[in-house]
N, C-alpha and C positions, 0 to 999 in steps of 0.2 A: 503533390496533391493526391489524396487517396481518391481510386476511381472507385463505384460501387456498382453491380450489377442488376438492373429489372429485367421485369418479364416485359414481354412485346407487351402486354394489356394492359400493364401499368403506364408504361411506356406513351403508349395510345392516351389513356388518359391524362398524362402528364402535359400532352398536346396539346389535350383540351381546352386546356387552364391558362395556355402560354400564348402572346400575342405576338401572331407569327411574323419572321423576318424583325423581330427586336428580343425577346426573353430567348436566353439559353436555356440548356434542363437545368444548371444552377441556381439561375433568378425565379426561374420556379419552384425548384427545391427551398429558396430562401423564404419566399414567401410564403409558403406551405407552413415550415417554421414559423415561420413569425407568427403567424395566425395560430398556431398550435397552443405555444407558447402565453400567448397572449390571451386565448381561453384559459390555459389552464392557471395564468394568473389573476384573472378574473372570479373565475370559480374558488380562487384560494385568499381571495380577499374578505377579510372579516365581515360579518353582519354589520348593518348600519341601522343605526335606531331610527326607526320612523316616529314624523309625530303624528296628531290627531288624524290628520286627512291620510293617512297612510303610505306619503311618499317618504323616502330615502332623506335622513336631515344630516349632513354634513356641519361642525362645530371648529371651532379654531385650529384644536391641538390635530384636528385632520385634513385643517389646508397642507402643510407643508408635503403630505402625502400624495394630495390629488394633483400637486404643482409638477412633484416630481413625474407621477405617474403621466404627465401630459394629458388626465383626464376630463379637462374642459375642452377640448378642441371637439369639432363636430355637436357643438350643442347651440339651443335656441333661448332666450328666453322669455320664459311664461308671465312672471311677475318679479316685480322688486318696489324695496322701498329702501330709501336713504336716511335713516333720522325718521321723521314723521312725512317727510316728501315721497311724492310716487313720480317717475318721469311720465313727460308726454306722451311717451311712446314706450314698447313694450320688447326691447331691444337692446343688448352690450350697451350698444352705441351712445343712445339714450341716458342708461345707467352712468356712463360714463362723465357722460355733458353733467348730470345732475351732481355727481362727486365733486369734480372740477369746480362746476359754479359754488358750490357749497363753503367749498373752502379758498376759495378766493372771495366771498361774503365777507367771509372771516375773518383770513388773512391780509387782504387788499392788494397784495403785489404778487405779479406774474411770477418772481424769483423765488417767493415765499412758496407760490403754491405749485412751481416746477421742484421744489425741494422737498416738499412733503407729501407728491404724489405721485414722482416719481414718472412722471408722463411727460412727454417732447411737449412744451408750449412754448410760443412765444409772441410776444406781446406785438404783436399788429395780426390785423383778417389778413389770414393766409388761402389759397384754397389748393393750391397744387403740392405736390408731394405727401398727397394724402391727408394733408391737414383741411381743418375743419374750422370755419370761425363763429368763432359767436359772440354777435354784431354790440348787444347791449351791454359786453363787457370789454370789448377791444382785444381781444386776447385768442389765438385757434391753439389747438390741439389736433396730434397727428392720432386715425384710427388705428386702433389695436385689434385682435385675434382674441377671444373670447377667454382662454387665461389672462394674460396682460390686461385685460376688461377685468377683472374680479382684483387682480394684484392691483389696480389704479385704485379700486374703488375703495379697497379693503385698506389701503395706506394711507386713503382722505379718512376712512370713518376710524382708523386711529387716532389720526390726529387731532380729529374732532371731536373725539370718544362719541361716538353717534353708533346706534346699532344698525345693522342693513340686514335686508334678506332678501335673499335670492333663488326665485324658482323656475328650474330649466329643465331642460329635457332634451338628451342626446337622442341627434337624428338618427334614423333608421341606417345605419353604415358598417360596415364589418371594422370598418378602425374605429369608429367611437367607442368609448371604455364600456359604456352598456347601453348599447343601442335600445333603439325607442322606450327606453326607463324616465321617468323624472326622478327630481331630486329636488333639493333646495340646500341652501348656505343659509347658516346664520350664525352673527357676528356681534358682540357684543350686544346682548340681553342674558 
C-alpha cells in the first residue's frame, strides 16, 4: 500500500472531518474522493431540458441513467399523477398504492399484478415485514426506497400504457444527485 505524505495543517484538518475513535486518515481520504468525484460527475452531466415551469424534465430514454446513477435516493415528492389519477397523498408511498391498485383494477389477480409490477405482494393484509395492506382490495405490498418507487410505478404504467408524471425534489444532502433542485419524470405522453 503506497503511503503519502501531508503537512501537519492538512493533517489538522483531515481531523476535522474524521469521527474520532472510528474513521482512519483512509476513510477520510475515501470520502473526500468520493465527494470529489461525485461533483465532478455532476457538473459533467448533460443539460436536461426543462419544461414550461422551468424545472429539470427527465423522459424514458433517461430513466435507465438516473437508475444506474442511484439518483432518486435522498428525494421527496412534490406531485404525481398516474393515468388521470392523483394519489391521496403526495408521497413514493402513495404513488405507489395508486400504481398497484390500478393494475390490479385491471388485472384482478395478485399473481398478475406481482408479475407486472414487479413489487413483493401478497395476497392477504399483511402488516409486519414492512408490508403494507390495503384493506378494500385484500392484497399488501412491501414499501420501497424512492428508486424502486418510480421502477414499480413506471412497470404498472407500462403495462397499462397509462402516462404518469413525477415531481420531486432532492433534499438538501451532499449525497443526493443535486441537492435542493427539483425535477420531474415523465412517462408516456
Amino acid at each position: 500500500m503506497p503511503t503519502i505524505e501531508i503537512s501537519d495543517a492538512d493533517f489538522r484538518r483531515l481531523q476535522q472531518i474524521a469521527e474520532p475513535l472510528v474513521d482512519s486518515s483512509s476513510d477520510v481520504c475515501r470520502r473526500l474522493l468520493d465527494f470529489w468525484f461525485q461533483q465532478q460527475q455532476r457538473l459533467a452531466s448533460p443539460p436536461i431540458a426543462a419544461d414550461a415551469s422551468g424545472i429539470h424534465v427527465y423522459r424514458e430514454p433517461d430513466l435507465p441513467a438516473l437508475a444506474k446513477k442511484k439518483a432518486l435516493l435522498h428525494t421527496k415528492l412534490l406531485a404525481g399523477q398516474f393515468g388521470d389519477r392523483k394519489p391521496d397523498k403526495q408521497n413514493w408511498d402513495a404513488m405507489v398504492r395508486l400504481a398497484l391498485v390500478s393494475v390490479i383494477d385491471e388485472h384482478k389477480t395478485v399473481e398478475e399484478l406481482r408479475r407486472l409490477s414487479g413489487a413483493n405482494v401478497v395476497s392477504e393484509l399483511k402488516t409486519d415485514e414492512g408490508y403494507k395492506p390495503i384493506q378494500d382490495y385484500g392484497f399488501s405490498y412491501q414499501g420501497v426506497s424512492a428508486p424502486d418507487a418510480v421502477d414499480i410505478i413506471l412497470r404498472c404504467a407500462r403495462s397499462l400504457k397509462q402516462p404518469v408524471y413525477l415531481e420531486f425534489e432532492w433534499r438538501d444532502k451532499a449525497a443526493a444527485y443535486r441537492p435542493g433542485e427539483r425535477a420531474a419524470i415523465r412517462f408516456g405522453d
